[in-house]
DOKOLRO-151433 format. One record per residue: residue in three letters; x, y negated, z negated of N, C-alpha, C, CB in turn; residue number from 1. Coordinates in Angstrom, 3 decimals, always signed. Glycine has a CB too. Layout:
<nodes>
resn; n.xx; n.yy; n.zz; ca.xx; ca.yy; ca.zz; c.xx; c.yy; c.zz; cb.xx; cb.yy; cb.zz; resi
ALA; X; Y; Z; X; Y; Z; X; Y; Z; X; Y; Z; NUM
...
</nodes>
This chain:
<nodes>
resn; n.xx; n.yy; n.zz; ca.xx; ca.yy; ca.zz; c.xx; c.yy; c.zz; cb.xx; cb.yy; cb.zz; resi
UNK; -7.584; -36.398; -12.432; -8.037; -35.734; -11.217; -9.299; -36.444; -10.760; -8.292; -34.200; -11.449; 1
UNK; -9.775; -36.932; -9.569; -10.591; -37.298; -8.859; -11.759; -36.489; -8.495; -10.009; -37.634; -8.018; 2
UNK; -13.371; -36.754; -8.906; -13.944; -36.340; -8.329; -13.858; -35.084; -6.787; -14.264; -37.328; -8.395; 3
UNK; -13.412; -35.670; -6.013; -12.712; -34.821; -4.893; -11.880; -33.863; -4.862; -12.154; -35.387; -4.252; 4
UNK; -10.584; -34.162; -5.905; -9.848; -32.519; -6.068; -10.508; -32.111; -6.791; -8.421; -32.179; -6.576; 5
UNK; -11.573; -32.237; -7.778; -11.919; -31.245; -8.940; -12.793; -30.478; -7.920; -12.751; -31.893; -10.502; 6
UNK; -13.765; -31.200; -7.057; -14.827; -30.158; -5.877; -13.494; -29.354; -5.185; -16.019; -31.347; -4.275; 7
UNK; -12.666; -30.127; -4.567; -11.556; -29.029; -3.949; -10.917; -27.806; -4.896; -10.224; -29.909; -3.469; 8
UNK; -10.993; -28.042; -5.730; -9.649; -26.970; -6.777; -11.201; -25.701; -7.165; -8.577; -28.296; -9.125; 9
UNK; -12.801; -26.115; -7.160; -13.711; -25.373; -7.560; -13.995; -24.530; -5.879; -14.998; -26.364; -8.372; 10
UNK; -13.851; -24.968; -4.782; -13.559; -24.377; -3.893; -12.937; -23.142; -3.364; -13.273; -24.941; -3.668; 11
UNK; -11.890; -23.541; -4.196; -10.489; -23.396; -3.573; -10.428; -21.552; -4.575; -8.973; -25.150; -4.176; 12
UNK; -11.190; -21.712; -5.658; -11.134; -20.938; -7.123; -12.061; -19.789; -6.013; -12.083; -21.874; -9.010; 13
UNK; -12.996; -19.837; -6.295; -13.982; -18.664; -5.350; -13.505; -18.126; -4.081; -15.371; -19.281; -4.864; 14
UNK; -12.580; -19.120; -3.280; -11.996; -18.478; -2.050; -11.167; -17.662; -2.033; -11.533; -19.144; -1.328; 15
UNK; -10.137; -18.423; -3.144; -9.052; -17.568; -3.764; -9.511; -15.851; -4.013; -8.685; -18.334; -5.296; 16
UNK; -10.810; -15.934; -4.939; -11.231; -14.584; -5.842; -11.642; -13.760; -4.487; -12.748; -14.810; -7.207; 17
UNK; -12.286; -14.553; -3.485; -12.978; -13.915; -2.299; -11.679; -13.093; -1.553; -13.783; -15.197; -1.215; 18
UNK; -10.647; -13.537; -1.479; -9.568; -13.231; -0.915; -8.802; -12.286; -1.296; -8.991; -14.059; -0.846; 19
UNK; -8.691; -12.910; -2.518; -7.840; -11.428; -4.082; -8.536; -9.761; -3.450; -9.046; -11.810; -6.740; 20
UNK; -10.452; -10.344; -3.406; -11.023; -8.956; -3.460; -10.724; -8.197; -2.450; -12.350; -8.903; -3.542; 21
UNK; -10.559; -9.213; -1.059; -10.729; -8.602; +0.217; -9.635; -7.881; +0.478; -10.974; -9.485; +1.262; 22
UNK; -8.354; -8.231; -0.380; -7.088; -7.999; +0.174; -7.291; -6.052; -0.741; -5.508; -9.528; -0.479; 23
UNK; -7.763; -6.551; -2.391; -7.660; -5.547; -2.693; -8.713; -3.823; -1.614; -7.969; -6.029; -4.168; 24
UNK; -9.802; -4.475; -0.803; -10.552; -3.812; -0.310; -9.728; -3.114; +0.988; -11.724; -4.617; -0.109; 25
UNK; -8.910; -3.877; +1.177; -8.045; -3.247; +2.545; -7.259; -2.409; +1.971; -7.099; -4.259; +3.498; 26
UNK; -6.469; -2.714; +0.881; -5.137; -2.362; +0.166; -6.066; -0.889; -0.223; -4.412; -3.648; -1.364; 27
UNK; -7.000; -0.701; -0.971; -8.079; +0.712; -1.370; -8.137; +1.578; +0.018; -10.006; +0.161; -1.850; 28
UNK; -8.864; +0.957; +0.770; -8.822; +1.643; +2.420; -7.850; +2.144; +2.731; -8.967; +0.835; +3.564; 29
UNK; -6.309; +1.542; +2.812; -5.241; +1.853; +2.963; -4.693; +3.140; +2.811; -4.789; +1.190; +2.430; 30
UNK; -5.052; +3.087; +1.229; -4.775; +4.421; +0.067; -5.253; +5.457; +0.720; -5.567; +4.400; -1.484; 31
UNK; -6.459; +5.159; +0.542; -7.596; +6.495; +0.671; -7.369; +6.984; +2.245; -9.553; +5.931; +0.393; 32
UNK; -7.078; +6.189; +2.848; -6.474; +6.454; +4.352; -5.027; +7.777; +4.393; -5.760; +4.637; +4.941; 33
UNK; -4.769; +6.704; +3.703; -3.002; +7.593; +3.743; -2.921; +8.895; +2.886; -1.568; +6.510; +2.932; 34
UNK; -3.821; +9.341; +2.058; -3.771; +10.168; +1.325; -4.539; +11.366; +2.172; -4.247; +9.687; +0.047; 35
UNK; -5.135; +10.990; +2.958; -5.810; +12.131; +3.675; -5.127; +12.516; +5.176; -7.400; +11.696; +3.877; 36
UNK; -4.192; +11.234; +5.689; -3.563; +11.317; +6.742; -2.189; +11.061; +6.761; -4.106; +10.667; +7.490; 37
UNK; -1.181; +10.624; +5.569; +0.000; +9.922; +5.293; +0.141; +8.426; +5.632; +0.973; +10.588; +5.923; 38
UNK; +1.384; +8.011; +5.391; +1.430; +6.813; +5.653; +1.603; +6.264; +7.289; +2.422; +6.446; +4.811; 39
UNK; +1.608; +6.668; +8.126; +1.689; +6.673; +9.329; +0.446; +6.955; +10.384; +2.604; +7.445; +9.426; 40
UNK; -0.813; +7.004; +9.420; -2.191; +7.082; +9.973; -2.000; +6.028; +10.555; -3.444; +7.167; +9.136; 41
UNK; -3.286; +5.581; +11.982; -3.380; +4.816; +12.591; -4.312; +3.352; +11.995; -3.716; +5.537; +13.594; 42
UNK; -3.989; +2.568; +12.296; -4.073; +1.126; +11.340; -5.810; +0.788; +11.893; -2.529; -0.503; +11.940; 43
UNK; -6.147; +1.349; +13.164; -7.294; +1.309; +13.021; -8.024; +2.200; +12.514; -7.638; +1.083; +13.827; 44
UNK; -7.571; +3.362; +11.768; -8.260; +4.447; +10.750; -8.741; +3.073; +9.559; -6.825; +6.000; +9.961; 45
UNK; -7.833; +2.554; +8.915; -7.505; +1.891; +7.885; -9.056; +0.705; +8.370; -5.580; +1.318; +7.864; 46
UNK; -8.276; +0.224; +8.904; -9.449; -0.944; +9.476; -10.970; -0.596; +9.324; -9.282; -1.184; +11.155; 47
UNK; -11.522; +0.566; +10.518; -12.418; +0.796; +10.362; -13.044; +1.367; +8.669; -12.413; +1.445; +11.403; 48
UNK; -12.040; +2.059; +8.136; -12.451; +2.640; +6.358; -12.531; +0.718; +5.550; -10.376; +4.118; +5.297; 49
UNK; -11.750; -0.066; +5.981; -12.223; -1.154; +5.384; -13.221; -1.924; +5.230; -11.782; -1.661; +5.549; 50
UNK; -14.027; -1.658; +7.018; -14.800; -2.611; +7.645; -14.256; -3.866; +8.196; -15.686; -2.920; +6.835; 51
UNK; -13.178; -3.911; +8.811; -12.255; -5.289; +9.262; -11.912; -4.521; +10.286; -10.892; -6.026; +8.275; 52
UNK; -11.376; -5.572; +11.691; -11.040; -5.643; +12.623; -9.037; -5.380; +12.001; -11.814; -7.037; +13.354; 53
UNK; -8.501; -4.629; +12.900; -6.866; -4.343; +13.152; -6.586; -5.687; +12.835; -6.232; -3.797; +14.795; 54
UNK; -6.549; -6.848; +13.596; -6.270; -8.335; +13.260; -6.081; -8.193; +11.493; -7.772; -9.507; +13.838; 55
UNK; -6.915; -8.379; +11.203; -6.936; -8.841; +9.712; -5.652; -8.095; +8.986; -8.487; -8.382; +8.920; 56
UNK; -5.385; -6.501; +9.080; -4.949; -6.253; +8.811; -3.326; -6.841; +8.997; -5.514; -5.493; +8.942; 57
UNK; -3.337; -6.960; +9.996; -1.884; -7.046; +10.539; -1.936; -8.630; +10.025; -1.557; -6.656; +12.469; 58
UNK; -2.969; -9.463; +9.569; -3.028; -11.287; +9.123; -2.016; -10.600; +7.854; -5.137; -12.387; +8.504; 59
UNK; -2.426; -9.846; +7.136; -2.008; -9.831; +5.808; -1.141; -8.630; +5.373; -3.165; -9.906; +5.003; 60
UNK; -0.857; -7.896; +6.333; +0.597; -6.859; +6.394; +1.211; -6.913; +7.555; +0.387; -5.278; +6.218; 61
UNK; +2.133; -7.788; +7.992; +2.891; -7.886; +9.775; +3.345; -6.239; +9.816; +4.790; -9.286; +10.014; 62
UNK; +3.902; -6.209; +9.195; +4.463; -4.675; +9.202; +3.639; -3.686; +8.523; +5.838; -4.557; +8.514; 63
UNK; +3.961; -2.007; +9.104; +3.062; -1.181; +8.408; +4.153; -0.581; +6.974; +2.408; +0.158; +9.627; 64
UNK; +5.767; -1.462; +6.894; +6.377; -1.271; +5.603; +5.509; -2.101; +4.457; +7.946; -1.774; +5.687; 65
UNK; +4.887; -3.708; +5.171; +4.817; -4.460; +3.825; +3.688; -3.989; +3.665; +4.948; -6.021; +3.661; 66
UNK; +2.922; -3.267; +4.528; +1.293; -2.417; +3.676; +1.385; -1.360; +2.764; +0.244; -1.594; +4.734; 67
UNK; +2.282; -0.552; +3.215; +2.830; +0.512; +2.427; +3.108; +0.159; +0.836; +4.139; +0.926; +3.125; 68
UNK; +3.899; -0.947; +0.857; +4.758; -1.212; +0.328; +3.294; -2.432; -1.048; +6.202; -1.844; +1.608; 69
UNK; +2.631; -2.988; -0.296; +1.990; -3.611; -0.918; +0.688; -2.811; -1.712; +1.752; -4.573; -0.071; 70
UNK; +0.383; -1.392; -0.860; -0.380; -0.028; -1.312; +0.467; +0.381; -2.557; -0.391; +1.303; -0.041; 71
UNK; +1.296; +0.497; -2.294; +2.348; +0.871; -3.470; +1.939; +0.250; -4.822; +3.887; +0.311; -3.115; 72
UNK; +2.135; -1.285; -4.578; +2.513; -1.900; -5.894; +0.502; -1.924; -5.863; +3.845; -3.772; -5.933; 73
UNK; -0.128; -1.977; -5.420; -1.529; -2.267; -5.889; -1.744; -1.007; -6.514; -2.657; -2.661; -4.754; 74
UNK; -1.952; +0.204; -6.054; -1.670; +1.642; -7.255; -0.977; +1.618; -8.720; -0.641; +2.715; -6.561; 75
UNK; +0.223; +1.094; -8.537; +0.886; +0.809; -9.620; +0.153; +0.108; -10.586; +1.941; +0.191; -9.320; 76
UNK; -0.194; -0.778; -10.788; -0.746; -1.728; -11.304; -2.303; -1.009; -11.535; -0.562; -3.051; -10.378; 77
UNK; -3.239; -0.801; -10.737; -4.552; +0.241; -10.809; -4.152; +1.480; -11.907; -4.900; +1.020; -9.065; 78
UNK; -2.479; +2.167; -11.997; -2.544; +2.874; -12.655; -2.214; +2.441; -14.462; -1.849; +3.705; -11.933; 79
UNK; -1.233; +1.342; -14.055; -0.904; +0.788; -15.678; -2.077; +0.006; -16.694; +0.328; -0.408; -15.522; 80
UNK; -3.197; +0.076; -15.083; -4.106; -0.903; -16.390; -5.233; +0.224; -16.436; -4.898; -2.903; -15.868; 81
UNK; -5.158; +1.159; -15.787; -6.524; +2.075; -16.118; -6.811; +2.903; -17.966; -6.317; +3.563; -14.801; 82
UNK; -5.081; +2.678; -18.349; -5.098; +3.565; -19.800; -6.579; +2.770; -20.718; -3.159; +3.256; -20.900; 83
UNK; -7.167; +1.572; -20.877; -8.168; +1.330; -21.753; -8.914; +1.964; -21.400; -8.606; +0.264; -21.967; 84
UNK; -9.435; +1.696; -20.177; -11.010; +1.904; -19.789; -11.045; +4.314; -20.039; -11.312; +0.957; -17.225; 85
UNK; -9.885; +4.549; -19.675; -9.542; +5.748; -19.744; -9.827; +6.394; -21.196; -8.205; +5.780; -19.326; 86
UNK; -8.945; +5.513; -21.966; -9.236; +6.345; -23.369; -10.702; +5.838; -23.567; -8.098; +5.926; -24.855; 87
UNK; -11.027; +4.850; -23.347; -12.723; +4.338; -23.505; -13.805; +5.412; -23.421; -13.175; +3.283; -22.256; 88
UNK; -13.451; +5.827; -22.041; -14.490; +6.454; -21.502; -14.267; +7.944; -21.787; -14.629; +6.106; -20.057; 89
UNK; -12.938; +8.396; -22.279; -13.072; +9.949; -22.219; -13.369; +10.785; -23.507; -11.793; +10.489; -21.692; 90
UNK; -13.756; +11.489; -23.435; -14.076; +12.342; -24.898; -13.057; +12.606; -26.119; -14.428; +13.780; -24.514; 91
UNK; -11.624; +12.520; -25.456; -10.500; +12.766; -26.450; -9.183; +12.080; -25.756; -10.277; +14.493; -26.751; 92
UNK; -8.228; +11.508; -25.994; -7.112; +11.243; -26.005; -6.452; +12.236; -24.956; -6.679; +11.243; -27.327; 93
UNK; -6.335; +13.557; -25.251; -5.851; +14.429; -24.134; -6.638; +14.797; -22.536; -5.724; +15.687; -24.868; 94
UNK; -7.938; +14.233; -23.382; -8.850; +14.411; -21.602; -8.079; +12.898; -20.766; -11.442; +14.085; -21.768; 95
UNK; -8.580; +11.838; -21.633; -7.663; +10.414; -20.896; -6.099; +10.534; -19.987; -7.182; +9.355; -22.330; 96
UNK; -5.482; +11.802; -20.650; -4.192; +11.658; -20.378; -4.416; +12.573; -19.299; -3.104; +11.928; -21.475; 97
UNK; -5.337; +13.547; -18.677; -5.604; +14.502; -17.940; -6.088; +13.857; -17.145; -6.212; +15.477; -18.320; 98
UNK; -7.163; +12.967; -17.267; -7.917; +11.805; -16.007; -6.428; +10.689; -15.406; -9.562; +10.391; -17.114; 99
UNK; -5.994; +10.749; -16.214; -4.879; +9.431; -15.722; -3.452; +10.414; -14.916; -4.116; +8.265; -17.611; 100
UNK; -3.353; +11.449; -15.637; -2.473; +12.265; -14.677; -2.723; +12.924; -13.137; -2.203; +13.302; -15.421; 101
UNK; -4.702; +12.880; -13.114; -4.906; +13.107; -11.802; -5.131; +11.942; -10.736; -5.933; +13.911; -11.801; 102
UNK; -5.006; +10.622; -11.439; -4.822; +9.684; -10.483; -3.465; +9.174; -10.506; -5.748; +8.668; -10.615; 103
UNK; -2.560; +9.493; -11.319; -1.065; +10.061; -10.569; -0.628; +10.376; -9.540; -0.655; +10.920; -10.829; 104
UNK; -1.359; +11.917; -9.752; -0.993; +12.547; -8.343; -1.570; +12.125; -7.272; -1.212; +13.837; -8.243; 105
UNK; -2.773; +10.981; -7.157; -3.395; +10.770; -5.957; -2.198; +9.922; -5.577; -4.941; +10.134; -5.936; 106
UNK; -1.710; +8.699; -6.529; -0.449; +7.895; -6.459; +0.286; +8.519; -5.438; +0.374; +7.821; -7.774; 107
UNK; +1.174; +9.944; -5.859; +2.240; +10.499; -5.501; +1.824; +11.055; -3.707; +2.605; +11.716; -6.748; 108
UNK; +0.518; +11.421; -3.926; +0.072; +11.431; -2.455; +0.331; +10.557; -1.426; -1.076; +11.419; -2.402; 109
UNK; -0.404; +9.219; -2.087; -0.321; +8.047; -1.741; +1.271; +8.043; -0.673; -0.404; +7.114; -3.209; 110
UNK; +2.185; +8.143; -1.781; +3.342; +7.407; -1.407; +4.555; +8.056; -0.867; +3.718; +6.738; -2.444; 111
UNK; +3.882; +9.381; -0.295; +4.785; +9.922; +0.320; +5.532; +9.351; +2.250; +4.080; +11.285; +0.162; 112
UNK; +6.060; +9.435; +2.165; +6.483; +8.717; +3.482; +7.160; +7.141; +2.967; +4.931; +8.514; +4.614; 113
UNK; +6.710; +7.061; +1.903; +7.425; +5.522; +1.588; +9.211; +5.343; +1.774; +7.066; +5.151; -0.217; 114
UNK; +9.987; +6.672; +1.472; +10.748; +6.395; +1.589; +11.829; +6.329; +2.965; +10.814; +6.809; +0.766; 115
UNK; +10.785; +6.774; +4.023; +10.993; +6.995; +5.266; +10.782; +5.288; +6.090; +9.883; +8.296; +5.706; 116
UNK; +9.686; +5.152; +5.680; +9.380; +3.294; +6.001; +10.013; +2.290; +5.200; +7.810; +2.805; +5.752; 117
UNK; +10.646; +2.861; +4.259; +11.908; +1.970; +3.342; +12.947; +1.873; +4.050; +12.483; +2.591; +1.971; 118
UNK; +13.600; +3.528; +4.862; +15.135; +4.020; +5.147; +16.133; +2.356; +4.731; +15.309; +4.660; +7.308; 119
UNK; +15.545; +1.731; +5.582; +16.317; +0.564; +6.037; +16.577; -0.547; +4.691; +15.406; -0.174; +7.347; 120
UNK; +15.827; -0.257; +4.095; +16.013; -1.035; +2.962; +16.129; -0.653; +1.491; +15.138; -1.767; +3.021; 121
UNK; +17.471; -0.263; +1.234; +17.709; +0.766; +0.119; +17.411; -0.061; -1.059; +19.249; +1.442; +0.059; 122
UNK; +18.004; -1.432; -1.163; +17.624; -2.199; -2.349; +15.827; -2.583; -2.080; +18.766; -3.729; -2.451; 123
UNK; +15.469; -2.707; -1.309; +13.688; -2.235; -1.941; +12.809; -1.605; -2.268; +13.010; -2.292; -1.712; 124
UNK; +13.541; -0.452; -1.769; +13.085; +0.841; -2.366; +13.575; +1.118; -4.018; +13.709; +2.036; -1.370; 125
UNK; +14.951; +0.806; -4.200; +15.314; +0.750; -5.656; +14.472; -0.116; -6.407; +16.686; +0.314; -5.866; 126
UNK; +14.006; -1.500; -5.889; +13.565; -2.658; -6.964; +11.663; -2.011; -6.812; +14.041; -4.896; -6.207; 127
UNK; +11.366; -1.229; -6.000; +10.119; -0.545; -6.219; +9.901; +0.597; -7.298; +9.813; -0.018; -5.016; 128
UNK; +10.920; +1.449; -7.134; +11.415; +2.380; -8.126; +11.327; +2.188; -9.685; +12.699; +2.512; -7.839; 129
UNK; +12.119; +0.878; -9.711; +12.199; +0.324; -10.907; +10.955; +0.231; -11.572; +12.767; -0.839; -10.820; 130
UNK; +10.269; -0.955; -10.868; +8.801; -1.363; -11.274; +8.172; -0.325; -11.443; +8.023; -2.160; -10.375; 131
UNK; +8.285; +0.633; -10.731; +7.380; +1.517; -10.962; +7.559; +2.186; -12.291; +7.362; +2.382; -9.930; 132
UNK; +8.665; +2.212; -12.397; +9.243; +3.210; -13.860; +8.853; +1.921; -14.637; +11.332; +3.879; -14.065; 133
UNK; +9.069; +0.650; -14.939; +8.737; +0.015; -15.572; +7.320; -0.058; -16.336; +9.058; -0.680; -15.007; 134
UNK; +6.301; -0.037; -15.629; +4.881; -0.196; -15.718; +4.314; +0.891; -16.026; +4.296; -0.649; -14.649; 135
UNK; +5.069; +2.371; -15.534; +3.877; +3.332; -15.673; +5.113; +4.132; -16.998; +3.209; +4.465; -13.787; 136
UNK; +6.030; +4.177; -17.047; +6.365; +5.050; -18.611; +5.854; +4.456; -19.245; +7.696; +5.277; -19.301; 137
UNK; +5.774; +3.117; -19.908; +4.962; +2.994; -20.955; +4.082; +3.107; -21.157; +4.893; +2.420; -21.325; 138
UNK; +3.116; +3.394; -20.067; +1.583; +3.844; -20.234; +1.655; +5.045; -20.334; +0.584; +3.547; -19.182; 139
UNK; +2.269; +6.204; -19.523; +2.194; +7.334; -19.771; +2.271; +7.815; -21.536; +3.201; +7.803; -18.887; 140
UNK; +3.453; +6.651; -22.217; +4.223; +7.116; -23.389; +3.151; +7.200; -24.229; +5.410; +6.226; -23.929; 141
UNK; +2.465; +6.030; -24.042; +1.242; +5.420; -25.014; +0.155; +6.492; -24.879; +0.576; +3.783; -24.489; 142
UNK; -0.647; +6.905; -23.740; -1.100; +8.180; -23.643; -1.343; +9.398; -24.336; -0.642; +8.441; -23.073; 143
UNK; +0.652; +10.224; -23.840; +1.140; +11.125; -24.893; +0.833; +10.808; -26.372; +2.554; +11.199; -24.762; 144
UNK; +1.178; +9.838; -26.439; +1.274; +9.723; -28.287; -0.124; +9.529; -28.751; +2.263; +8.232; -28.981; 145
UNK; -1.296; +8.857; -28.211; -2.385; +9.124; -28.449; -2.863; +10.940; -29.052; -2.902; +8.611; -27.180; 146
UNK; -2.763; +11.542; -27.244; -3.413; +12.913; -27.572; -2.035; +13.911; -28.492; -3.985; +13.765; -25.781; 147
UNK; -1.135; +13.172; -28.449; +0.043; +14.101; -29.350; -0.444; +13.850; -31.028; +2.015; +13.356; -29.045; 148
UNK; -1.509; +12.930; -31.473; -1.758; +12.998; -32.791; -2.994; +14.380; -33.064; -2.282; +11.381; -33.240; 149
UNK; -2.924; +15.230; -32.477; -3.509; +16.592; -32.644; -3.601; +17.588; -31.273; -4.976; +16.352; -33.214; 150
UNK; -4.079; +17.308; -30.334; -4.425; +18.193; -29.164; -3.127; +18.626; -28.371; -5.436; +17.418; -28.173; 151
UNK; -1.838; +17.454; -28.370; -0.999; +18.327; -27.603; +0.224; +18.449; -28.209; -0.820; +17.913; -26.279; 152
UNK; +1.230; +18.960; -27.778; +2.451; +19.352; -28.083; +3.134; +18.452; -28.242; +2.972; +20.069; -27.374; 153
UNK; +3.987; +17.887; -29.383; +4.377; +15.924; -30.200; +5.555; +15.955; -29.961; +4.220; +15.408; -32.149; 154
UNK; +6.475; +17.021; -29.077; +8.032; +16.676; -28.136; +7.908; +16.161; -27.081; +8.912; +17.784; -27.680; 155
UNK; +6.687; +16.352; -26.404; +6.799; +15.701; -24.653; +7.053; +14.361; -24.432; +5.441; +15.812; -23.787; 156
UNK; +8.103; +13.954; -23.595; +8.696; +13.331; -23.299; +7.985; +12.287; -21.825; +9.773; +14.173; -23.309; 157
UNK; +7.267; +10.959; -21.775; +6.850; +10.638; -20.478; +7.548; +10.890; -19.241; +6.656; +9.493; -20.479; 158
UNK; +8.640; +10.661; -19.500; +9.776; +10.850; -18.179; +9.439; +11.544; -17.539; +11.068; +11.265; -18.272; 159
UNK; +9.639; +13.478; -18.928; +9.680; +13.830; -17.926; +8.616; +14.878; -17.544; +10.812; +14.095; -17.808; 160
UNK; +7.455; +14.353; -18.197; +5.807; +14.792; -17.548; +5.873; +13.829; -16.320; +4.158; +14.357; -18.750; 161
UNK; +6.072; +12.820; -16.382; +5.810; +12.422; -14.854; +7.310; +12.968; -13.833; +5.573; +10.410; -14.803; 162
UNK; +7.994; +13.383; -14.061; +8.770; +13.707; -13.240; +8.725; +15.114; -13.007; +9.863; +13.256; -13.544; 163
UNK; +7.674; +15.857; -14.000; +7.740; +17.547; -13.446; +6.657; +16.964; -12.426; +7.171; +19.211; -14.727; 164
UNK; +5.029; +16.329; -12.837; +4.009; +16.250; -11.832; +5.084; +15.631; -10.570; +2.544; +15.161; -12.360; 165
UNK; +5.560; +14.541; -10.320; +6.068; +14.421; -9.195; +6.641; +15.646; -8.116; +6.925; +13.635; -9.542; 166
UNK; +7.550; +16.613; -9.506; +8.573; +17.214; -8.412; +7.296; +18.364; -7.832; +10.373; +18.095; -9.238; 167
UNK; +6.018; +18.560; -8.637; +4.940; +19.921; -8.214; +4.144; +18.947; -6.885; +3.464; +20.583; -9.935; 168
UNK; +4.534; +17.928; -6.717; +3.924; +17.365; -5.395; +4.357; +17.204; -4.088; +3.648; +16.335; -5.550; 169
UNK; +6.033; +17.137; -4.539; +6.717; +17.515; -3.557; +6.095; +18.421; -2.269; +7.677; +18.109; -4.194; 170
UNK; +6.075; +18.017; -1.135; +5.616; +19.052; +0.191; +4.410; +19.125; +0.276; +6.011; +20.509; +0.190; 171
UNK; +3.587; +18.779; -0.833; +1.931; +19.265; -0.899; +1.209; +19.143; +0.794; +0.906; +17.945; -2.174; 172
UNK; +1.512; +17.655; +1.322; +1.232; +17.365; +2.590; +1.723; +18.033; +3.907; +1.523; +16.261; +2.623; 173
UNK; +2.796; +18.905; +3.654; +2.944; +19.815; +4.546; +2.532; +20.899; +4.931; +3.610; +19.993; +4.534; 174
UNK; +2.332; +21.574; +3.775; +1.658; +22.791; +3.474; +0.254; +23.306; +2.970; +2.302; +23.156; +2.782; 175
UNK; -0.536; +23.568; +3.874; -2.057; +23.543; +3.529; -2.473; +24.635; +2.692; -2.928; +23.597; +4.759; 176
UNK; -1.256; +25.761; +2.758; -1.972; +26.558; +1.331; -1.221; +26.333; -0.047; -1.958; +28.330; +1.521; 177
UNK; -0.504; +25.241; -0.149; +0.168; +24.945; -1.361; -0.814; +23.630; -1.781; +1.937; +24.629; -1.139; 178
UNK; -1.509; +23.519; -3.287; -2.575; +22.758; -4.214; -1.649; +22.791; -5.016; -4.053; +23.307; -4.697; 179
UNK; -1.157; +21.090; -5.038; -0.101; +20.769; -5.638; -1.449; +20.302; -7.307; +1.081; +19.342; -4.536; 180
UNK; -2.363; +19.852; -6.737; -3.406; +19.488; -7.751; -3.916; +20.900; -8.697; -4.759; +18.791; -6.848; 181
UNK; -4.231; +21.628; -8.521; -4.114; +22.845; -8.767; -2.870; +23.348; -9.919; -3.977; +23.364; -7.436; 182
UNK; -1.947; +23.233; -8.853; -0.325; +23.458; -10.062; -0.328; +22.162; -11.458; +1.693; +22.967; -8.770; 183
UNK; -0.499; +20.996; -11.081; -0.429; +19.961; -11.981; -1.835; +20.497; -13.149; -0.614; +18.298; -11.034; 184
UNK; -2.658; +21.101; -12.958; -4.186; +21.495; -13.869; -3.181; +21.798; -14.619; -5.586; +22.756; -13.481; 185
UNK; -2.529; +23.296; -14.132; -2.112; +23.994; -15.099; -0.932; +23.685; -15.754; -2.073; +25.063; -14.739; 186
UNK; +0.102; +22.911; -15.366; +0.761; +21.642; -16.051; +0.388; +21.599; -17.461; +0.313; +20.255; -15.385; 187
UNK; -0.810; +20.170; -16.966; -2.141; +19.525; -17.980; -2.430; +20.532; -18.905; -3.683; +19.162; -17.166; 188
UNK; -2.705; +21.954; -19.035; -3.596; +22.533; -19.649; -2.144; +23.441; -20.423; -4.952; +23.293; -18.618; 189
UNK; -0.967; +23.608; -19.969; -0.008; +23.874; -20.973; +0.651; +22.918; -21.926; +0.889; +24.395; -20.392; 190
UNK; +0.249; +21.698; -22.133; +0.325; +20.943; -22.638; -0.201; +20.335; -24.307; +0.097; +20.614; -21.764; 191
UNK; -1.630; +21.690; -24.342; -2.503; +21.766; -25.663; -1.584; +22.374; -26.189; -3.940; +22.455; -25.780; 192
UNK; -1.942; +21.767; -27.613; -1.161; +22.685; -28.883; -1.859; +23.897; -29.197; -1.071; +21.891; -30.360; 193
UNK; -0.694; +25.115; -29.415; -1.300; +26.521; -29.041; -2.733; +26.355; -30.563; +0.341; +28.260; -29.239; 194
UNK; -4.049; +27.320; -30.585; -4.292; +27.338; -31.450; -4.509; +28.018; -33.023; -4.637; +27.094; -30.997; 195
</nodes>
């Protein structure tokens, strides 16, 4: 390598990271957007919560499916890698699994309407599905079996703890006196082994 690509490729490294961050800073905005307004908030809500001009957005999602869709998989991933820092930081194994189940449900917030901005594309919605089941049962599993070595109940199954929290989220966004977060506590908290 030449003097010249090695300055280009050290360039090229920081722009890259500058870019990674920015994308992730829109992709966060996005979230936090859609969770308070759905996925069909206005793109300059998003923009302005980013600090970027509409342009940018639309540079790096043409469509408001591949934002969705790219919100999607950046959650995913935010949720499969949060289990260290989670058990790290929490007092017990079952609090970790209680912190990671309430940024679940922000997930499930997240991604309601996804399958409405999918309609059209049934095999991407399936190969999202997948991944998703891919990445997050095994974290969930790993979790369980942590706080299942004393604090909780050692039958629960990841499946289908994440598939009761899903189905208690169902509608949450329709209905302003239904606290789907609320129902999932008490989920979480039937979950201790009696004492």
């Amino acid at each position: 390598m030449s003097d010249g690509s090695a300055d280009t490729a050290r360039a090229a490294g920081p722009r890259r990271a500058d870019a990674r961050r920015n994308q992730e800073t829109l992709l966060d905005a996005a979230a936090a957007v859609f969770v308070k307004a759905g996925v069909d908030a206005p793109v300059r809500d998003i923009a302005a919560r980013a600090g970027v001009g509409t342009g940018t957005i639309y540079r790096h999602f043409p469509t408001r499916a591949d934002l969705i869709i790219a919100v999607y998989r950046h959650q995913i991933e935010a949720l499969a890698e949060a289990e260290p820092s989670l058990l790290a930081s929490s007092p017990t194994p079952y609090a970790a699994l209680a912190r990671w189940i309430n940024q679940f449900v922000d997930f499930l917030v997240t991604k309601h309407g996804l399958a409405a901005a999918l309609r059209s594309d049934e095999a991407g919605f399936e190969a999202l599905h997948a991944h998703f089941l891919d990445r997050l049962l095994p974290v969930c599993t790993r979790l369980i079996g942590e706080a299942a070595a004393g604090e909780i109940r050692p039958d629960l199954e990841a499946y289908e703890l994440m598939r009761g929290v899903g189905n208690l989220c169902i509608g949450a966004e329709s209905d302003p006196r239904y606290d789907a977060r609320r129902l999932v506590d008490f989920l979480v908290a039937g979950l201790r082994r009696p004492s």
